[in-house]
C-alpha positions in Angstrom: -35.7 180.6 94.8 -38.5 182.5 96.3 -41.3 183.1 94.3 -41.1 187.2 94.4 -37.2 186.4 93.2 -38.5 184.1 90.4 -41.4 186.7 88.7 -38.5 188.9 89.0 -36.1 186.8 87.0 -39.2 186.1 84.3 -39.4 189.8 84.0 -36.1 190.7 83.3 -35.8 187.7 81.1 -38.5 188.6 78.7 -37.6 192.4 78.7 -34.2 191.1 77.5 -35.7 189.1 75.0 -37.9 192.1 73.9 -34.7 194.2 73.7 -33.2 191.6 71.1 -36.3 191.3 69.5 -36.2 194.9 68.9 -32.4 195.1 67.8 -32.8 192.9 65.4 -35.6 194.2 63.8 -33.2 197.4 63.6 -30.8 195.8 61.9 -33.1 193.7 59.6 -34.9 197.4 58.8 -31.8 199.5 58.3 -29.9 196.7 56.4 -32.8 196.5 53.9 -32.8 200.5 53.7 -28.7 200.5 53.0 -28.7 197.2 50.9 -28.2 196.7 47.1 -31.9 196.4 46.2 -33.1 199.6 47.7 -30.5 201.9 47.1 -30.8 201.4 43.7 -34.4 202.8 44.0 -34.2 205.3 46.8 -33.7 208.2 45.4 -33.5 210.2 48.7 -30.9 208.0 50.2 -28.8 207.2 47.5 -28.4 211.2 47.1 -27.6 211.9 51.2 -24.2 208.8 50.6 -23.7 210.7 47.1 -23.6 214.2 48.7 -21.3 212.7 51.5 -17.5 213.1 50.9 -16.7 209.7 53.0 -20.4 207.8 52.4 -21.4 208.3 56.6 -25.5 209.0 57.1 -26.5 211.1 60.1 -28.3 207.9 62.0 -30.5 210.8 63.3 -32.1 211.3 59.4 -33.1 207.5 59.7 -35.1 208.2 63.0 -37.3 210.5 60.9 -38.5 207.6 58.6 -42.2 206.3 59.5 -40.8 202.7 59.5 -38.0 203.6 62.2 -40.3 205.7 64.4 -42.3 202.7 65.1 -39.3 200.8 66.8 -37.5 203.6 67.8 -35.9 207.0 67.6 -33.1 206.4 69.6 -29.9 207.0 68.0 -27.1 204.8 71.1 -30.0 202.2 70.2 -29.7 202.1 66.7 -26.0 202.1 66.7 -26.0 199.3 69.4 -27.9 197.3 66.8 -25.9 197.9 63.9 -22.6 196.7 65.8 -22.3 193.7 64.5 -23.9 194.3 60.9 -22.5 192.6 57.7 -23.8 195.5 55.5 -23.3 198.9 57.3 -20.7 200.5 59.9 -21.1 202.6 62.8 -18.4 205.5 63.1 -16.7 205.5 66.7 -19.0 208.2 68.1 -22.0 206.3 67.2 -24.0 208.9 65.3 -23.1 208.1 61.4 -23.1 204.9 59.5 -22.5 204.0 55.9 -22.0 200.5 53.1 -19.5 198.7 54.0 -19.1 196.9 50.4 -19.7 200.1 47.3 -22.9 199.7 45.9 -22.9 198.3 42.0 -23.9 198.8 38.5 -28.0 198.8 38.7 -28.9 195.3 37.6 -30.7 194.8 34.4 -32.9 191.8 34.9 -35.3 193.4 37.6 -38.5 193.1 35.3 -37.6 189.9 34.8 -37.7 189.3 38.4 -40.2 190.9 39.3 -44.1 190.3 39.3 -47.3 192.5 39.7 -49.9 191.6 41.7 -53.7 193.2 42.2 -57.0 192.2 43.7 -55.1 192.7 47.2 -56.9 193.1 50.0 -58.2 196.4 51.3 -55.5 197.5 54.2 -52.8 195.0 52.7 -49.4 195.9 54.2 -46.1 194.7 53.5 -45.6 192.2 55.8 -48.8 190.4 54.7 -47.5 190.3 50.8 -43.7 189.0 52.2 -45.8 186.2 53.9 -47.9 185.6 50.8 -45.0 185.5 48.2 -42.4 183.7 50.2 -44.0 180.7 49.5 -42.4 181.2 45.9 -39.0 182.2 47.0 -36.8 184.9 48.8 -38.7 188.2 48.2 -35.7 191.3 48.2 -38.2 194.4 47.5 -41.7 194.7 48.3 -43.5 198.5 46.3 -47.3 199.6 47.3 -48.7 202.2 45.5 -51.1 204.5 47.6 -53.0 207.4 46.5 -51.5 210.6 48.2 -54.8 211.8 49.4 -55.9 209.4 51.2 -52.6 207.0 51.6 -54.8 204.0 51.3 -53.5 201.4 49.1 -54.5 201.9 45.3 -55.5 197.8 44.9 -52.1 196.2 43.2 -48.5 196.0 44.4 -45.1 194.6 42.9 -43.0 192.1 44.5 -39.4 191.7 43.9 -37.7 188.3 43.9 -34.0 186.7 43.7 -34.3 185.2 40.8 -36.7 184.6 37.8 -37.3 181.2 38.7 -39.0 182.3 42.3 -41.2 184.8 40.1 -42.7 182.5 37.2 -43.2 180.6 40.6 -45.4 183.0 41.9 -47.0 183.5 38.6 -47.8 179.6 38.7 -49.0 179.3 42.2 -50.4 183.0 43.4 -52.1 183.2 40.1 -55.9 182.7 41.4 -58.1 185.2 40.3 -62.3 184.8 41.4 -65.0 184.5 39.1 -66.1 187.7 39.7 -63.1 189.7 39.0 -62.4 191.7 35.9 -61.0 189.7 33.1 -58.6 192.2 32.1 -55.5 193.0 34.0 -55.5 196.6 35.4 -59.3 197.4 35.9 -59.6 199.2 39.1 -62.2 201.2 41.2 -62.2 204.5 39.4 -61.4 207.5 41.3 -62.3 211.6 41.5 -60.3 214.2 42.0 -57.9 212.1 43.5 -60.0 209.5 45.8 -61.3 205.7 45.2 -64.7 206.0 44.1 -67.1 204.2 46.7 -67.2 200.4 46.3 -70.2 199.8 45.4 -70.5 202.2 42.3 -66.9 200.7 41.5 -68.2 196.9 42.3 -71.1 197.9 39.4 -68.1 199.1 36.9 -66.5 195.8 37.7 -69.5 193.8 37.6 -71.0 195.3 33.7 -67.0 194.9 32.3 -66.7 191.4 33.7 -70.7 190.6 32.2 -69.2 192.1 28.8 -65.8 190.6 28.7 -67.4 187.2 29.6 -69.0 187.4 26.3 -66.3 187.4 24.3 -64.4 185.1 25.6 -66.9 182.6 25.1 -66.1 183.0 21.7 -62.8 181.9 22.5 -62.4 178.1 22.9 -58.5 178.3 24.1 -59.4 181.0 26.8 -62.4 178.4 28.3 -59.6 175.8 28.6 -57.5 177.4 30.4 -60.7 178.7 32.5 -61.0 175.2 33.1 -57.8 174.0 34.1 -57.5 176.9 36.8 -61.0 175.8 38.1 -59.3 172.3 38.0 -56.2 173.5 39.8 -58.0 175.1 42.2 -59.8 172.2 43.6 -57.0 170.1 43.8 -55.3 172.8 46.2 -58.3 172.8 48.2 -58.3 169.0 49.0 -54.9 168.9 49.5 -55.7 172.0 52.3 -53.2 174.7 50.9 -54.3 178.1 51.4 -55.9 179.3 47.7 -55.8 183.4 48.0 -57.8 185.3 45.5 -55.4 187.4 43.7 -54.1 187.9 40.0 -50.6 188.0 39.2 -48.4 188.5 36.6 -45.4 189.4 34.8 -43.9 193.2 35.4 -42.9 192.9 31.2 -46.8 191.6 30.7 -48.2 194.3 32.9 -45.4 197.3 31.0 -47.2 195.8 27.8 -50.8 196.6 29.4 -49.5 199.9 30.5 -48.2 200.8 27.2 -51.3 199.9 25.3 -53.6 201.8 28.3 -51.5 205.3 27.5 -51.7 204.5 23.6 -55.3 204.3 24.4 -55.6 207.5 26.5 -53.4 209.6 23.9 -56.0 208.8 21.5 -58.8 209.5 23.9 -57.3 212.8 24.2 -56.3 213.8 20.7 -60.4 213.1 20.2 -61.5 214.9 23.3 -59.0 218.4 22.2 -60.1 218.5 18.4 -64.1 218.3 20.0 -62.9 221.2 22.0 -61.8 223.0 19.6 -64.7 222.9 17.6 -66.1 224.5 20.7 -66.5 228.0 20.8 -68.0 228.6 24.6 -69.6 231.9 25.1 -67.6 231.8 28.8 -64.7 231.7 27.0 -65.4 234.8 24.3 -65.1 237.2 26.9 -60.9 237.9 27.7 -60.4 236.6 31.2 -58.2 239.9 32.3 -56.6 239.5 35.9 -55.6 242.2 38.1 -52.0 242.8 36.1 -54.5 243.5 32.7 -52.9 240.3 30.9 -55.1 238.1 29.2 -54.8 234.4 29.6 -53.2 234.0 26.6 -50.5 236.7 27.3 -50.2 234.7 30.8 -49.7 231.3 29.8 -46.9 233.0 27.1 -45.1 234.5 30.3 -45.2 231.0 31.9 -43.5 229.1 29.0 -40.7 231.8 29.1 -40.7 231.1 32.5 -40.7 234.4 33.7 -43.0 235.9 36.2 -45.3 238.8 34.5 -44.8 242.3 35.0 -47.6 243.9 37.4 -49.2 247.1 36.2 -47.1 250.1 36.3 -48.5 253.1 37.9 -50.4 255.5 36.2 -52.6 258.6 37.0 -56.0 258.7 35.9 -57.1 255.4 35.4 -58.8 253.9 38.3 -62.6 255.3 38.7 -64.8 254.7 41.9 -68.4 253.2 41.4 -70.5 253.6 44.3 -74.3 252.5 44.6 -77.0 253.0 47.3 -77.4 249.1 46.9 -74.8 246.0 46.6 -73.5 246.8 43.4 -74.1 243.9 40.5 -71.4 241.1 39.3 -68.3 242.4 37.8 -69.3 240.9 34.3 -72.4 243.1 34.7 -70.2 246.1 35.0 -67.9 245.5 32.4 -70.4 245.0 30.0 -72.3 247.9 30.5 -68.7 250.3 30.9 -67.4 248.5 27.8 -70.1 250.2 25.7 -68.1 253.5 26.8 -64.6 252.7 27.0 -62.6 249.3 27.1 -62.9 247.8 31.3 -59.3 246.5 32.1 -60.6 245.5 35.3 -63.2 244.9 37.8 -62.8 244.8 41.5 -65.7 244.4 43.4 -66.5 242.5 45.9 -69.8 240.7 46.2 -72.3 242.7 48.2 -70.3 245.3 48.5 -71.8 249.1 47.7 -68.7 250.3 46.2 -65.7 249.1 44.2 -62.5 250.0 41.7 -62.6 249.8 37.9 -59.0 250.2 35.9 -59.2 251.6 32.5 -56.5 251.5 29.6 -55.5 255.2 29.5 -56.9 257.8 31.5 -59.0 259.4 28.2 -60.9 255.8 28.5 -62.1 256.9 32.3 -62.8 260.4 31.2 -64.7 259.2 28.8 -66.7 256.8 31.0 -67.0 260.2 33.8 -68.5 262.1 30.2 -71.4 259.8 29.7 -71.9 259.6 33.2 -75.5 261.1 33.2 -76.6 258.7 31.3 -74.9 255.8 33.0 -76.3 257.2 36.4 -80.1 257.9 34.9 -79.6 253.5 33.6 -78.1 252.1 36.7 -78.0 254.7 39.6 -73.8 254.5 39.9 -71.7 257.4 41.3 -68.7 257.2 39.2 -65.5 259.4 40.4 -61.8 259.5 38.9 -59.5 258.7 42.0 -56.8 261.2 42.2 -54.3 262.1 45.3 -53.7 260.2 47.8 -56.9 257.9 47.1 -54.9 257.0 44.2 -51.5 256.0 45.7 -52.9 254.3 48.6 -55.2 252.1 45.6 -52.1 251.5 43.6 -50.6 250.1 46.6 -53.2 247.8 47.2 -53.2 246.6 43.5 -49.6 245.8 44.0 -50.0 243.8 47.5 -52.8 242.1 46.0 -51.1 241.0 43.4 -48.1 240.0 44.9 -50.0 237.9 47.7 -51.8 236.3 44.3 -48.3 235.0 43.2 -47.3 234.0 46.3 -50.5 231.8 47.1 -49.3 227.8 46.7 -51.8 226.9 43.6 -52.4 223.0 42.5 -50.9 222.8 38.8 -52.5 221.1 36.7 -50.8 219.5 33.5 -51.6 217.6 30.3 -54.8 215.0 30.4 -55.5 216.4 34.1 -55.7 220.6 32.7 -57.5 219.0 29.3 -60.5 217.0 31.4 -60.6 220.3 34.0 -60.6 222.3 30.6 -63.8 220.1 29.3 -66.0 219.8 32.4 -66.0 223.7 32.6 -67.4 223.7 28.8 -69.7 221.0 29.3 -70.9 223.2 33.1 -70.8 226.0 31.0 -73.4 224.6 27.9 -75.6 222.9 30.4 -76.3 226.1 32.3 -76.6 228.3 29.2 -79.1 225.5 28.1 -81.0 225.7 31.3 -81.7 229.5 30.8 -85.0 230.4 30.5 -86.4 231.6 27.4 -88.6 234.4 27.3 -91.2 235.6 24.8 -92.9 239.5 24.2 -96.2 239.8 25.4 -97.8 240.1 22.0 
């Protein structure tokens, strides 16, 4: 054979070993997606085979997963690669597959079987826990929580084996956690609004808990034994040369007991932090927040339970008064406070810097009332104050109505229970502190 013949013969070899490499790792991927394990947890699959009369998935829904797109988003590929598969079928055109076997009752020892696992590594992936825990036994399902934000793995995992033998295994072996580390399961880097703190002020958290914690289990003499015999443990592993990886594991029904006792904890945190709140009267919050509809927030948050959308404000004449100024006009709390001396200020819109604005009155004998003592407004502040009438007034209307349409429209990030209660309690505290920065100042004499 000449030597341009033979390169070419390697070549075509290890592309055809490439090819199988990548079949199978189709058929591995979409046999894990379609198998017993999974399907009893993915929600999104298990409701495309339930909304199927005969059970087929469009293989072409599979090549929008991130997993897929890695090996490939060819569909004849896929197919080709599921032709001989003991858990799916490929219908004859090649472009739908379902179970071949009908997927049973949801098993009810998968707590039993399964363990959680923190102190992982920074970028852990999948792959790296399946290496890890397959020491123990056959791992089936592999979960790592990330934070949506950022999708950077929140710190802990939970690893699904075969039996419960495998995972007391793991709970045995893995089980290896550094001095250093947090004595309590559960303790990790905080985060704000969303995002891991920076390490170092979390290493600090970690660092003061583990000082504290270390204190009392002095007082324990059982806890220092078993300190002991996992120091002990640990050095025999190391002069036998097995690989000792720092990580703490445990239990899914020891960690659901942590869990439990974490939101018993945080129930009574917030039971403490609403009845401080309510002993709260903020000054911010004495003043009606009005929106452009003239409901209160009260009124709005009714509407929202009934879970119907409010009614905008229905047109009426003589309501809506121009202010104009020779100079950007003042905030709109400003305003209302000084119209509300006059007549009751349903609304204020002004824009800030702007010269001129819109105010919306109750009934139209509130803005007359306001146009009446006008001299005297003018001779305190220098506004120009005008009833709108014509077709100033439609054309404002209109506005109020596309305003407040494009308001309801605009996506908004809900806020619910402890989340809504802590926003609710940094705005007091914001509030206090800047009312207790104001400056206090004294007559002359």
């Amino acid at each position: 054979i000449k030597p341009d013949e033979k390169k070419e013969e390697e070549e075509k070899k290890k592309k055809r070993y490439r090819v199988k490499q990548l079949l199978a790792d189709v058929q591995k991927q979409v046999e894990f997606w379609f198998g017993d394990v999974n399907l009893h947890k993915d929600r999104f699959l298990g409701q495309l085979i339930e909304e199927s009369r005969d059970g087929y998935v469009e293989i072409s829904v599979l090549t929008t997963f991130n997993r897929m797109k890695k090996l490939t988003t060819d569909v004849k590929l896929i197919a080709r690669a599921l032709k001989n598969s003991s858990v799916v079928e490929v219908n004859l055109e090649g472009t739908k597959l379902r179970r071949k076997h009908r997927l049973g009752e949801h098993p009810k020892d998968v707590d039993s079987r399964t363990v959680y696992v923190e102190l992982l590594p920074k970028n852990v992936t999948h792959s790296w826990i399946e290496r890890v825990f397959s020491k123990c036994g056959n791992v089936v399902y592999i979960s790592v929580p990330r934070y949506k934000s950022t999708g950077q793995p929140k710190g802990f995992a939970f690893v699904e084996f075969e039996s419960e033998e495998q995972s007391l295994k793991a709970i045995e072996m893995l089980n290896n956690p550094p001095e250093d580390a947090p004595r309590k399961a559960g303790i990790f880097p905080k985060t704000k609004k969303k995002r891991p703190v920076p390490l170092t002020s979390a290493a600090e958290a970690t660092q003061e808990t583990s000082e504290k914690e270390e204190g009392d289990l002095k007082k324990d003499d059982s806890l220092l034994k078993a300190k002991r015999k996992r120091k002990k443990k640990h050095k025999e592993r190391l002069k036998i040369g097995e690989e000792v990886i720092p990580l703490r594991v445990l239990s899914k029904k020891e960690w659901l007991v942590l869990k439990r006792e974490y939101l018993m904890l945080q129930k009574h945190s917030m039971a403490v932090l609403k009845k401080s709140m309510n002993r709260i009267t903020p000054k911010t919050e004495v003043a009606m927040d009005y929106d452009a509809s003239g409901q209160n927030s009260a009124d709005r948050m009714k509407c929202r339970n009934d879970k119907e959308t409010p009614a905008g404000p229905q047109f009426e004449s003589g309501v809506i008064v121009k202010i104009t100024h020779t100079q950007p006009l003042p905030g709109r709390k400003y305003i209302k406070d000084a119209l509300s001396g006059v007549s009751a200020v349903m609304y204020v819109d002004i824009l800030e810097g702007d010269a001129e604005g819109h105010i919306r009155f109750r009934t139209p004998e509130d803005a007359k009332a306001v146009i009446t003592a006008q001299h005297e407004l003018q001779k305190k502040y220098s506004w120009k104050l005008d009833i709108l009438s014509g077709d100033h007034e439609q054309r404002y209307w209109q506005k109020i109505l596309v305003d407040r349409q494009a308001k309801l429209n605009r996506p908004r990030d809900k806020k619910r229970g402890t989340e809504k209660l802590i926003a609710k309690a940094e705005k007091i505290i914001i509030a206090r502190a800047k009312e207790a920065s104001k400056h206090i100042r004294f007559l002359d004499e």
